[in-house]
C-alpha positions as CSV (number, residue, x, y, z in Angstrom):
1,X,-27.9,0.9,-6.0
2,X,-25.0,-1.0,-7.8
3,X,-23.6,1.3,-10.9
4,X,-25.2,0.1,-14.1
5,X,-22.3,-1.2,-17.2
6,X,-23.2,2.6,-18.4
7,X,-22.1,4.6,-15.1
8,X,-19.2,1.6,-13.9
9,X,-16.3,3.3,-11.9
10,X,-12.8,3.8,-14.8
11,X,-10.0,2.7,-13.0
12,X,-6.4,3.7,-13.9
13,X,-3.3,1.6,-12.7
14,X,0.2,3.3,-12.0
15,X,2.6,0.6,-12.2
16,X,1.8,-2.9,-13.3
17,X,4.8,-4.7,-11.5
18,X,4.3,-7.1,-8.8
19,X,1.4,-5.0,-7.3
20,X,0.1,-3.9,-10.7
21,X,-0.1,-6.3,-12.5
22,X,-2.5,-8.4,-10.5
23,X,-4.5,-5.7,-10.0
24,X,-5.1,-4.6,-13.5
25,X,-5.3,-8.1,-14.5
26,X,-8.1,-9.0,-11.9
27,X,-10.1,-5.9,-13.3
28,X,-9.4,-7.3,-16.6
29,X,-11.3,-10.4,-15.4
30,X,-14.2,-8.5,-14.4
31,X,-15.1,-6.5,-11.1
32,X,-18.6,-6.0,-11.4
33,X,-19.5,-2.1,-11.4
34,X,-15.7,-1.0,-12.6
35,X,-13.9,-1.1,-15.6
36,X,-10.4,-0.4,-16.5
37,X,-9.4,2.1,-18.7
38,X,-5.6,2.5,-18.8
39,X,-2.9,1.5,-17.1
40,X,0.7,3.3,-16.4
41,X,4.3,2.3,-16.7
42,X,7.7,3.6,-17.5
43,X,8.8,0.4,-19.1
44,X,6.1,0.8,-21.9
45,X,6.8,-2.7,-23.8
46,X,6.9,-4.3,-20.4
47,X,3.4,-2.9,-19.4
48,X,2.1,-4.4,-23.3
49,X,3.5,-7.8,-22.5
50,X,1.8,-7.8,-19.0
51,X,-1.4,-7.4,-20.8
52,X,-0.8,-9.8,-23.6
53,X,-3.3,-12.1,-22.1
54,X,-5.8,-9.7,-21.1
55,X,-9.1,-10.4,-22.5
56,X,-9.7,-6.5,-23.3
57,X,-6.0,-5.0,-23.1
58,X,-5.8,-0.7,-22.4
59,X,-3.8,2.1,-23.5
60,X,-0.4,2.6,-21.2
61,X,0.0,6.1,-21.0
62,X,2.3,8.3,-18.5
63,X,2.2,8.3,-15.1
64,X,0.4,11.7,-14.7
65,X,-2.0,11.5,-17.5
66,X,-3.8,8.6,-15.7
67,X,-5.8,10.9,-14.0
68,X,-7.5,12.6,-16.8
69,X,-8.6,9.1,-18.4
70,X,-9.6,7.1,-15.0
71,X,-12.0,8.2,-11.6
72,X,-10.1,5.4,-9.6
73,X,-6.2,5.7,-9.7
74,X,-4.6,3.0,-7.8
75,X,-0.9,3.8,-7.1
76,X,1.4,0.9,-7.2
77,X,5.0,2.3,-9.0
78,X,8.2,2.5,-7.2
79,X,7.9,5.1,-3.9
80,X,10.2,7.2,-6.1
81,X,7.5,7.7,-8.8
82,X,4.8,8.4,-6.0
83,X,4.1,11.9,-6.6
84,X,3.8,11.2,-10.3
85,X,0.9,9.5,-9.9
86,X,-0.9,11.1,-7.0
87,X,-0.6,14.9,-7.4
88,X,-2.4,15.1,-10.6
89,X,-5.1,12.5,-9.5
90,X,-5.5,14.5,-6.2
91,X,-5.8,18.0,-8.1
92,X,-8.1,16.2,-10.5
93,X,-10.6,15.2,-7.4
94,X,-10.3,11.6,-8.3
95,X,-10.6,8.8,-6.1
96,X,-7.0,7.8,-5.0
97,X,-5.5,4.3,-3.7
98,X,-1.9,4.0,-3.1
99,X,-0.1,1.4,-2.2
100,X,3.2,3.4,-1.2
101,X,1.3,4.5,1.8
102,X,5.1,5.7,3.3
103,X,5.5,8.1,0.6
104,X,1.8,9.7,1.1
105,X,3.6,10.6,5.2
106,X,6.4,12.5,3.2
107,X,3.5,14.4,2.0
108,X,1.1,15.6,3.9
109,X,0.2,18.2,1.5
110,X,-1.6,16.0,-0.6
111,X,-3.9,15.3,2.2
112,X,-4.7,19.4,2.8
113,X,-5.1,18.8,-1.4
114,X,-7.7,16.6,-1.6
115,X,-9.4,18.2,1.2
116,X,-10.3,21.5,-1.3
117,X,-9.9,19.2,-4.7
118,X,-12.6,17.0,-3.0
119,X,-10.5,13.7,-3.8
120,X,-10.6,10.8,-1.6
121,X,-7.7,8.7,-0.7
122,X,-8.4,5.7,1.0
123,X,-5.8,3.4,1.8
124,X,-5.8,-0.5,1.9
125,X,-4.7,-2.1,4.5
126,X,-2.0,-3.8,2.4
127,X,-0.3,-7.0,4.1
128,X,-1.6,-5.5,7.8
129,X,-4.7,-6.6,9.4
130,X,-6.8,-5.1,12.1
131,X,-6.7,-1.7,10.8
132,X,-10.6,-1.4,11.6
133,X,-10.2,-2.6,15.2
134,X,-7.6,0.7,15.3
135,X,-9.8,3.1,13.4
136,X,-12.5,2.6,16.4
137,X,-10.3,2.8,18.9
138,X,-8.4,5.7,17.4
139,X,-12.2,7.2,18.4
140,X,-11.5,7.1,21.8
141,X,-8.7,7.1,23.4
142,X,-5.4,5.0,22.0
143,X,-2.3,5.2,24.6
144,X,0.5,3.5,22.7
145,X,0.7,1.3,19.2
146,X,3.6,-1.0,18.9
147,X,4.6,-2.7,15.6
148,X,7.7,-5.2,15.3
149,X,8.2,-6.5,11.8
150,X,10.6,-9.5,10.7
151,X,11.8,-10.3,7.4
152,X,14.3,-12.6,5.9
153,X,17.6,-10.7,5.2
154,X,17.4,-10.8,1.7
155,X,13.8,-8.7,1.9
156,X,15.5,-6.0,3.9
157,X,18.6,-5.7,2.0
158,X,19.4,-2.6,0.1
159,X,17.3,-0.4,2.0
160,X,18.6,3.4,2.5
161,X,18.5,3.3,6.1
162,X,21.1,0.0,6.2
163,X,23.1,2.0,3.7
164,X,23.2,5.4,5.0
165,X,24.6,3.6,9.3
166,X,26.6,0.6,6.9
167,X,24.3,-1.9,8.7
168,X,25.1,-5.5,6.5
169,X,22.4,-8.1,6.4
170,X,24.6,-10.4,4.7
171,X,24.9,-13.8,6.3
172,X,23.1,-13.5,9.1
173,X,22.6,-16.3,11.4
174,X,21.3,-14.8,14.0
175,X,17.9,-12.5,13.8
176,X,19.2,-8.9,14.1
177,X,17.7,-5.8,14.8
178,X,18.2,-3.1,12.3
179,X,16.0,-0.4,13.1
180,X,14.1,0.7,16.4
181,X,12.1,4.3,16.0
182,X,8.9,6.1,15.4
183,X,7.0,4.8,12.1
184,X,7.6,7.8,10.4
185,X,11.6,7.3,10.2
186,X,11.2,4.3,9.7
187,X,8.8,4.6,6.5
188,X,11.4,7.1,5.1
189,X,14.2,4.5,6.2
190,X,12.5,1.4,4.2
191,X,10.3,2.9,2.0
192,X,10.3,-0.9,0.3
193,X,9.4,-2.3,3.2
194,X,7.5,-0.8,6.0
195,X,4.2,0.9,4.3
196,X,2.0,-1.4,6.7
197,X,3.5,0.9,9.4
198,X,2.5,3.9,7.3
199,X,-1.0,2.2,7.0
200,X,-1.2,1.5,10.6
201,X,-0.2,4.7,11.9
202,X,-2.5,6.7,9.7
203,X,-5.3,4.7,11.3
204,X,-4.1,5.2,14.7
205,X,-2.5,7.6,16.9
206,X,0.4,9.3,13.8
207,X,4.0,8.3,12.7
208,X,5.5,10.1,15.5
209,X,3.8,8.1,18.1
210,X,3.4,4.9,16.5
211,X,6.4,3.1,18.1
212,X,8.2,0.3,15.2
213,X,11.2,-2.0,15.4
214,X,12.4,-4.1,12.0
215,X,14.6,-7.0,12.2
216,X,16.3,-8.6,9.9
217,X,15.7,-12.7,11.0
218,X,17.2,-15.4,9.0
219,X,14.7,-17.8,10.7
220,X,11.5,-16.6,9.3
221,X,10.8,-17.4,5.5
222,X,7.6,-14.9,5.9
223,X,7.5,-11.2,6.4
224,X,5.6,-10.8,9.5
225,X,4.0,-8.1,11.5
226,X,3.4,-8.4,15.6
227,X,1.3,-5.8,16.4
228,X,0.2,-4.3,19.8
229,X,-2.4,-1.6,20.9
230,X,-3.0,-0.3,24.1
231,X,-6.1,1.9,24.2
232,X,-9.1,2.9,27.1
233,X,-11.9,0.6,24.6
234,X,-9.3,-2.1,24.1
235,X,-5.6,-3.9,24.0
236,X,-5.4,-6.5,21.6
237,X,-2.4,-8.1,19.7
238,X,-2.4,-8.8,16.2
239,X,-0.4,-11.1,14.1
240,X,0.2,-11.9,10.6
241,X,2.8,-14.1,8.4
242,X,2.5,-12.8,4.7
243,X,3.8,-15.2,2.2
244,X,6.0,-13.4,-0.5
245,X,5.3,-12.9,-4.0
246,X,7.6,-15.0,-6.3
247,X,8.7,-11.9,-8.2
248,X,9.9,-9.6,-5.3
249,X,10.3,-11.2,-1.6
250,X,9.8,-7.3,0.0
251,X,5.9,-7.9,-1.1
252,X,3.7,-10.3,0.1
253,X,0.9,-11.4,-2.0
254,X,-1.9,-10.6,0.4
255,X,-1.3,-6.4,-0.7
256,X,-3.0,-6.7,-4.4
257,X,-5.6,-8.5,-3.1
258,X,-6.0,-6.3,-0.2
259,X,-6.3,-3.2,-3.2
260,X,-8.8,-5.6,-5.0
261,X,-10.8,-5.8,-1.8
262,X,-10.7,-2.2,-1.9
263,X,-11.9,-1.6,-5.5
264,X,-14.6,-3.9,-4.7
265,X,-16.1,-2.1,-1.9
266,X,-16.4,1.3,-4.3
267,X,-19.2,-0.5,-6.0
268,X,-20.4,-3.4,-4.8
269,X,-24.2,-2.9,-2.7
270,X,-22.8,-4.6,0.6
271,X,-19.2,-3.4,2.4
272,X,-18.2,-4.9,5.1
273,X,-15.9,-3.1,7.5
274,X,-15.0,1.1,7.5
């Protein structure tokens, strides 16, 4: 039974940037069966003017206080500003969807958290696809998950692991790979860039074994994601071109939507998929 206006879901949003911002302003709109209560920023008069044409705007409060107002907190600030946002929501057994799903491998605590808290994080499959087909064959037996992501340069620049070997994406004419590893290094690496690895390894077989390669390609004008799974119920290959938000080119625009799809599926009568 679908929740009545009196028993609808309150959903908090950490962060109403790129991410954020749709989100909360799609709940705004009206998601039948939740209702938003408050969102979260650290640029306070930024977070107002995102709202300014809301039809019902909400408080911004801190970071950690969303969990005492909301029973939903979706996480979309800055990785840095990660645990902010999840601890409390974990210890307060809320329902938790974040979006900086590399930061949630860095820790693995939280997970051991909810597990006596009796929160629930459930991740979206952000700008990945196919992470059902992995779930089921994650229940029997998966040998070996490959992922090789391409971006434009400018996507990938700035990233700690190109500072920390002095790897240069500048000019490029050529695609270039900058990063060959397990998903785990690479999610601490590019934590800007790479949480569909995070997502996809969660799902599968862990970050240690989920094999991932980044290149930096001057030819591509979307981030994409080639993925491969080899596994006793299946192989199948996976592709997907995201097109980039206008405000940040390290997001495509498909990863609010994918949280939207999410937030749906906590109320509506009929979910389709795990």
């Amino acid at each position: 039974m679908a929740p009545t206006a009196q028993q609808d879901l309150r959903v908090g949003v950490g962060g109403v940037g790129t991410i954020g911002g749709v989100v909360a302003a799609r709940l705004d709109q009206g998601i039948p069966g939740l209702r938003l209560v408050a969102v979260a920023a650290r640029d306070v008069d930024k977070a107002r003017r995102r709202m300014e044409g809301f039809r019902n705007p909400v408080p911004v409060v801190s970071l950690g206080k969303l969990a005492g107002d909301a029973d939903v907190i979706v996480e979309c600030a800055p990785a840095g500003a990660f645990a902010e946002v999840a601890e409390p929501a974990i210890r307060a057994g809320r329902i938790f969807v974040p979006v900086s799903v590399g930061a949630l491998l860095g820790a693995p605590g939280l997970i051991d958290l909810a597990g006596e808290t009796g929160a629930r994080i459930i991740v979206p499959s952000g700008a990945l696809l196919g992470l059902d087909a992995v779930r089921a064959a994650a229940e029997g037996d998966i040998r070996s998950v490959t992922m090789i992501t391409r971006k434009p340069p400018s996507a990938l620049a700035g990233a700690p692991y190109l500072e920390e070997h002095g790897i240069s994406v500048d000019g490029l004419t050529a695609p270039l790979r900058v990063f060959a590893g397990n998903a785990g290094d690479g999610a601490r690496g590019f934590p800007a860039n790479v949480n569909v690895a995070a997502a996809l390894s969660l799902a599968g077989i862990g970050p240690e074994r989920t094999r991932l390669e980044i290149w930096a390609d001057p030819g591509v004008t979307h981030n994409t994601h080639d993925i491969e799974v080899d596994a006793d119920s299946a192989r199948f290959r996976m592709t997907i071109e995201n097109v980039a938000t206008t405000e940040n080119p390290r997001t495509g625009r498909i990863t609010a939507l994918s949280v939207i799809a999410v937030l749906r599926g906590l109320a509506a009568p009929l979910k389709v998929g795990t």
